[in-house]
SELUMPA-413159 format. One record per residue (C-alpha): x, y, z; residue number from 1. Coordinates in pm, whole numbers. Example, Ala and Ser with C-alpha at 12.3 -4.5 7.8 and 13.67 -1.06 7.14 Angstrom:
R / 1230 / -450 / 780 / 1
R / 1367 / -106 / 714 / 2
REM end
This chain:
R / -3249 / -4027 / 367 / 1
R / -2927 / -3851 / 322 / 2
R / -2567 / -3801 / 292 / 3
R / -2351 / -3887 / 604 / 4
R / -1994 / -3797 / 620 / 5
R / -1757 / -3940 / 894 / 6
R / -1427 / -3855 / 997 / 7
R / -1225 / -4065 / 1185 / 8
R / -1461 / -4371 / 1020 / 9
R / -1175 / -4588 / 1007 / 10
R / -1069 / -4544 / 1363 / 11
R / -1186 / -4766 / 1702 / 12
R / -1501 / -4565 / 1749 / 13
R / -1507 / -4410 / 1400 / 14
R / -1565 / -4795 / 1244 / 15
R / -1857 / -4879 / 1460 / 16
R / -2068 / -4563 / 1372 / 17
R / -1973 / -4652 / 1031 / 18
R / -2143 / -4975 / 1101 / 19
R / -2459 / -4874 / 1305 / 20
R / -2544 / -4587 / 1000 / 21
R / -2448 / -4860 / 755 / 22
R / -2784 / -5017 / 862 / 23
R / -2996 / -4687 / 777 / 24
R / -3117 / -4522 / 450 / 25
R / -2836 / -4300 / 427 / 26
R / -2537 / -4257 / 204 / 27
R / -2223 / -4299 / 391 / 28
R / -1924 / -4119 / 319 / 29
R / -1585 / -4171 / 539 / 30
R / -1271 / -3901 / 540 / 31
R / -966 / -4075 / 528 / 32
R / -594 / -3978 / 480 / 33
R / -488 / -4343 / 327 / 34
R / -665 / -4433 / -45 / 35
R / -851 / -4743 / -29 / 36
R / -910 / -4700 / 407 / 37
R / -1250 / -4471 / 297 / 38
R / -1443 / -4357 / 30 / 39
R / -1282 / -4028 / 13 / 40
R / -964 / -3904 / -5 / 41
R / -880 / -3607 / 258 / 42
R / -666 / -3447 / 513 / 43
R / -847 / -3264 / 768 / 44
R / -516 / -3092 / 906 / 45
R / -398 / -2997 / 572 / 46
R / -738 / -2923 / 405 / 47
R / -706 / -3120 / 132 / 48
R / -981 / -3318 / -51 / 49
R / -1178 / -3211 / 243 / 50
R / -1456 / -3014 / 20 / 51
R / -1486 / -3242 / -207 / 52
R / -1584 / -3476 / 86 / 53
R / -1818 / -3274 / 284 / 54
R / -2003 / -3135 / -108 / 55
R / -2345 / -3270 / -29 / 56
R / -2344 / -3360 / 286 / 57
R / -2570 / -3281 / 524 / 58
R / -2537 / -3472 / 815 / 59
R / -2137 / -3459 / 941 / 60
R / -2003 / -3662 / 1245 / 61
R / -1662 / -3545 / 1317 / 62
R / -1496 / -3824 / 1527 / 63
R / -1151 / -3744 / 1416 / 64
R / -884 / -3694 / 1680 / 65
R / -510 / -3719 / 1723 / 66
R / -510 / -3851 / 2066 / 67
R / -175 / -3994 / 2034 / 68
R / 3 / -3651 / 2049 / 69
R / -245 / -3474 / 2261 / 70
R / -515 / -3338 / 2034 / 71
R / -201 / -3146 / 1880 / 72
R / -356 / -3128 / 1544 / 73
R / -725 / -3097 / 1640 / 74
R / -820 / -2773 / 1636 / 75
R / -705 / -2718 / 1316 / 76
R / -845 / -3045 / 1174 / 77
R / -1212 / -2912 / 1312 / 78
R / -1091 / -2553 / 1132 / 79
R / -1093 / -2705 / 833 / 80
R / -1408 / -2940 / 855 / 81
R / -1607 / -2599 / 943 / 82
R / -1451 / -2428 / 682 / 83
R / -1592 / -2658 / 431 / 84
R / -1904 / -2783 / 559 / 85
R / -2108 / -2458 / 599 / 86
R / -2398 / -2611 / 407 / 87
R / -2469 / -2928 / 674 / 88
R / -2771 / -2906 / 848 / 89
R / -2619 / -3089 / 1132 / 90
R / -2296 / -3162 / 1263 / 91
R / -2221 / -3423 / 1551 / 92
R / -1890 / -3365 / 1779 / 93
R / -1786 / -3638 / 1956 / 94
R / -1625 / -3524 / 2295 / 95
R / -1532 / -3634 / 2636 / 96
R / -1699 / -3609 / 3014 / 97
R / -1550 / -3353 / 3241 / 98
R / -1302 / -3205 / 2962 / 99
R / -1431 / -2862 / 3119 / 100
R / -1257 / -2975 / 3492 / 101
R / -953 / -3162 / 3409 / 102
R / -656 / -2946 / 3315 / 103
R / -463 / -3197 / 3073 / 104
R / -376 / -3061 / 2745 / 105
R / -557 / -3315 / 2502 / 106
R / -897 / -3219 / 2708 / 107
R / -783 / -2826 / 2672 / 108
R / -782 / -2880 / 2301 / 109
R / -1090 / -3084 / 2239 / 110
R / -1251 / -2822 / 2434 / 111
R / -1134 / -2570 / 2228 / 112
R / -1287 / -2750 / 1905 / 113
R / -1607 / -2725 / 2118 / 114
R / -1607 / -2395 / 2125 / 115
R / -1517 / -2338 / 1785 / 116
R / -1798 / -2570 / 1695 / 117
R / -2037 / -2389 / 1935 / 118
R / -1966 / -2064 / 1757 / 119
R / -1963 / -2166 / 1423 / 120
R / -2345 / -2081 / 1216 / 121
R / -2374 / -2521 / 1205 / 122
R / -2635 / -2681 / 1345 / 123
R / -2515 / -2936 / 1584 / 124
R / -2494 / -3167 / 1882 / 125
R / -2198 / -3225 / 2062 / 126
R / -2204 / -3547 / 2269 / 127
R / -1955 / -3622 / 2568 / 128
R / -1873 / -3919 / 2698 / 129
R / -1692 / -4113 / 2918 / 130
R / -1374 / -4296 / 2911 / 131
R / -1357 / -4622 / 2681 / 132
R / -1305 / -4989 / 2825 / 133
R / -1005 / -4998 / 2578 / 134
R / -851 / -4753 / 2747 / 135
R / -904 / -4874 / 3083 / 136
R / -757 / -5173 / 2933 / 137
R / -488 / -5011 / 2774 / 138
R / -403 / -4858 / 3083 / 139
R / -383 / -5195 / 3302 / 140
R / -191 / -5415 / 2993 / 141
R / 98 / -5173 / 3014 / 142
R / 139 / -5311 / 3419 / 143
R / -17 / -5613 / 3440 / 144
R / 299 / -5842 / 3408 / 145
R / 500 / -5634 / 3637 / 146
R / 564 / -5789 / 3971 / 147
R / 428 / -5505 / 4171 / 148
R / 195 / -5275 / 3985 / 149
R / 169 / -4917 / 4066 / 150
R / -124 / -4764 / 3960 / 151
R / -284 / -4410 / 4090 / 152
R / -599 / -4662 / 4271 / 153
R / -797 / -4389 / 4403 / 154
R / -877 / -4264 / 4052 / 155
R / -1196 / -4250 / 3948 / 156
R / -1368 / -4382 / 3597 / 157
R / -1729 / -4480 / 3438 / 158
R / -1625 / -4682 / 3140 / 159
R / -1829 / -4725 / 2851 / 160
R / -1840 / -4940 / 2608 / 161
R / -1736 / -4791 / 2225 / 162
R / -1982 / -5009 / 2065 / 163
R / -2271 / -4801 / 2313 / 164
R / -2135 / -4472 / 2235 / 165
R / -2120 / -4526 / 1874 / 166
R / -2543 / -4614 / 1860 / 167
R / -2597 / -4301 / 2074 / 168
R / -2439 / -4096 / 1786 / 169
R / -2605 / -4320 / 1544 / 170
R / -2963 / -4208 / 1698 / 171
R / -2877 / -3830 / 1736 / 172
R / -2731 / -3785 / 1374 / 173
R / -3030 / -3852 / 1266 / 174
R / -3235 / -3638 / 1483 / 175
R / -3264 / -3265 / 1583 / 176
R / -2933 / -3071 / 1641 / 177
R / -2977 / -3008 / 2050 / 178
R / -2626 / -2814 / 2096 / 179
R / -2509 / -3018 / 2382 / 180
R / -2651 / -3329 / 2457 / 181
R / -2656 / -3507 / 2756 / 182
R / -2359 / -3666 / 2882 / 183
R / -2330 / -4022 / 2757 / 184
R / -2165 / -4249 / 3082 / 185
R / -2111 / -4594 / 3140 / 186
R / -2347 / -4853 / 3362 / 187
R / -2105 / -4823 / 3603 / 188
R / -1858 / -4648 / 3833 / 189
R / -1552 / -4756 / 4022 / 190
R / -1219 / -4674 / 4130 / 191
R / -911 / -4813 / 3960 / 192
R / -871 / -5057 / 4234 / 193
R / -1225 / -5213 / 4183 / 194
R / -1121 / -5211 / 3829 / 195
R / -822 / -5361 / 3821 / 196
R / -956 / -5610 / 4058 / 197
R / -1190 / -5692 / 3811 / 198
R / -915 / -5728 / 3534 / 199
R / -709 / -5944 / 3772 / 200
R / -995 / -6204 / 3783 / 201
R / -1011 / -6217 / 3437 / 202
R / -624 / -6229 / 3335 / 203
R / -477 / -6368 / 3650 / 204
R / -246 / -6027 / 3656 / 205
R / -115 / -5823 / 3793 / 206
R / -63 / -6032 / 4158 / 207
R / 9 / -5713 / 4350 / 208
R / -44 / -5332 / 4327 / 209
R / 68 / -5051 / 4519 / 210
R / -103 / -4676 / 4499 / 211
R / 66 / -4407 / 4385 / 212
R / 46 / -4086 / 4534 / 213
R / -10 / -3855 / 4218 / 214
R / -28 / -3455 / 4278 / 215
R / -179 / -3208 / 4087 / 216
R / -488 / -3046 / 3973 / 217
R / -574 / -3306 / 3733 / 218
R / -558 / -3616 / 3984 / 219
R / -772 / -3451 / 4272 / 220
R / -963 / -3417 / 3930 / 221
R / -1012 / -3755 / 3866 / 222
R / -1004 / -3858 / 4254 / 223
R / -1325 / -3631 / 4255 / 224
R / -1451 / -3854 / 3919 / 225
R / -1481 / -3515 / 3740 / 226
R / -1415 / -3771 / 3475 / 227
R / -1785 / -3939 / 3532 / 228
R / -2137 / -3854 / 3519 / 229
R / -2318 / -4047 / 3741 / 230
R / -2712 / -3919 / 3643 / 231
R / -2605 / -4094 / 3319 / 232
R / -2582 / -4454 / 3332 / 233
R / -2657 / -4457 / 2949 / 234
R / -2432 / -4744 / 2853 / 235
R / -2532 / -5125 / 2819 / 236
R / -2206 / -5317 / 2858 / 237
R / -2034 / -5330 / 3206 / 238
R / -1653 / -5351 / 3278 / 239
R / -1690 / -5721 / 3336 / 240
R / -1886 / -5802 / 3046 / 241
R / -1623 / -5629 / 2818 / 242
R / -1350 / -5851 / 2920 / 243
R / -1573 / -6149 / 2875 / 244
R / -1651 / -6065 / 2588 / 245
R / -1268 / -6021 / 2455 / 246
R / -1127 / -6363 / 2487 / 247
R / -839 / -6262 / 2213 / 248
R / -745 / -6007 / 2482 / 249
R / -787 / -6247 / 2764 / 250
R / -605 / -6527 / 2646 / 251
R / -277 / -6300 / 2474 / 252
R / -259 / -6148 / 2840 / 253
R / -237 / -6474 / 2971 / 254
R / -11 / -6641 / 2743 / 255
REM end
């Protein structure tokens, strides 16, 4: 038994390793900016309340990213965590597949916390993995009601399921620190075309798509499926089974 601290525990991935350690021995502490949202108070950019948070905790999984501008803030949020959390005897990182090959600046910075975690005296395990369904989702609700969808098709992905990635972390927090663990994928891979096709099936939308051409570094990146790792089928729930198993989604898309 022991003390488990999470950041990010109130966000999409954040709230289900709440709930898989929430089953276990341990005492579970989550970081949160908002009174009331955790049990402690804390802002990992600023510092603040952060100590107080991370005083007697030895087991630390820092989920805690500001993906909505880029990973902006995230070096200095994991700065801070390290600052204060010498005394854990084990910190999990959660990360992302292929952030090592794909030249887009939220990847750049997450693997910049990666380092920082890698050269910090901390025990710990930093797991990667692959892209969520919700964001594959995400990605296809923006278009979906358009007439003619364009979509980069030839893109690669190996979507995982949040709920899988959050057991995973669940079972190594409570294990060994192992550095970097093996990649964490979903069952399956496919092009955005397969998925979408998928999606359509399920929603009725978008009726037509069109590829887009995208240049760059980054898109031969993902047309490669840098984004994927295909020894590690690690994930339970497929693509199909995740939009079965949202009917709320389902039935606002087709409404």
């Amino acid at each position: 038994m022991g003390t488990v601290l999470i950041t990010g525990g109130t966000g999409a991935l954040g709230k289900l390793i709440v709930e898989r350690l929430r089953s276990t021995d341990h005492e579970i502490r989550v970081l949160s900016r908002r009174p009331g949202a955790g049990t402690h108070v804390g802002d990992l950019q600023t510092g603040d309340g952060v100590s107080e948070a991370t005083a007697g905790a030895d087991l630390i999984v820092h989920a805690a990213t500001d993906f909505r501008r880029s990973g902006r803030h995230d070096l200095r949020q994991t700065e801070n965590l390290l600052a204060a959390a010498r005394d854990a005897r084990h910190l999990l990182y959660v990360s992302i597949v292929g952030i090592d090959r794909l030249p887009l600046a939220y990847y750049q910075r997450k693997l910049a916390c990666e380092a920082l975690i890698t050269e910090s005296d901390i025990p710990h395990t930093i797991l990667r993995a692959t892209q969520f369904h919700e964001l594959i989702a995400f990605i296809l609700s923006t278009v979906d009601r358009w007439p003619l969808a364009p979509l980069p098709l030839d893109f690669r992905f190996q979507p995982v399921a949040a709920a899988d990635v959050a057991t995973r972390v669940a079972e190594l927090i409570d294990g060994d620190p192992l550095g970097r663990a093996p990649d964490f994928g979903g069952p399956e891979l496919f092009t955005l075309a397969q998925l979408t096709d998928t999606w359509r099936t399920a929603t009725g939308r978008p009726c037509r798509t069109i590829r887009i051409p995208i240049p760059g570094r980054a898109a031969r990146a993902y047309r490669a499926g840098y984004n994927t790792c295909p020894d590690h089928r690690d994930g339970k729930q497929t693509w199909a089974d995740y939009l079965a198993s949202n009917p709320a989604t389902t039935y606002r898309l087709r409404g």
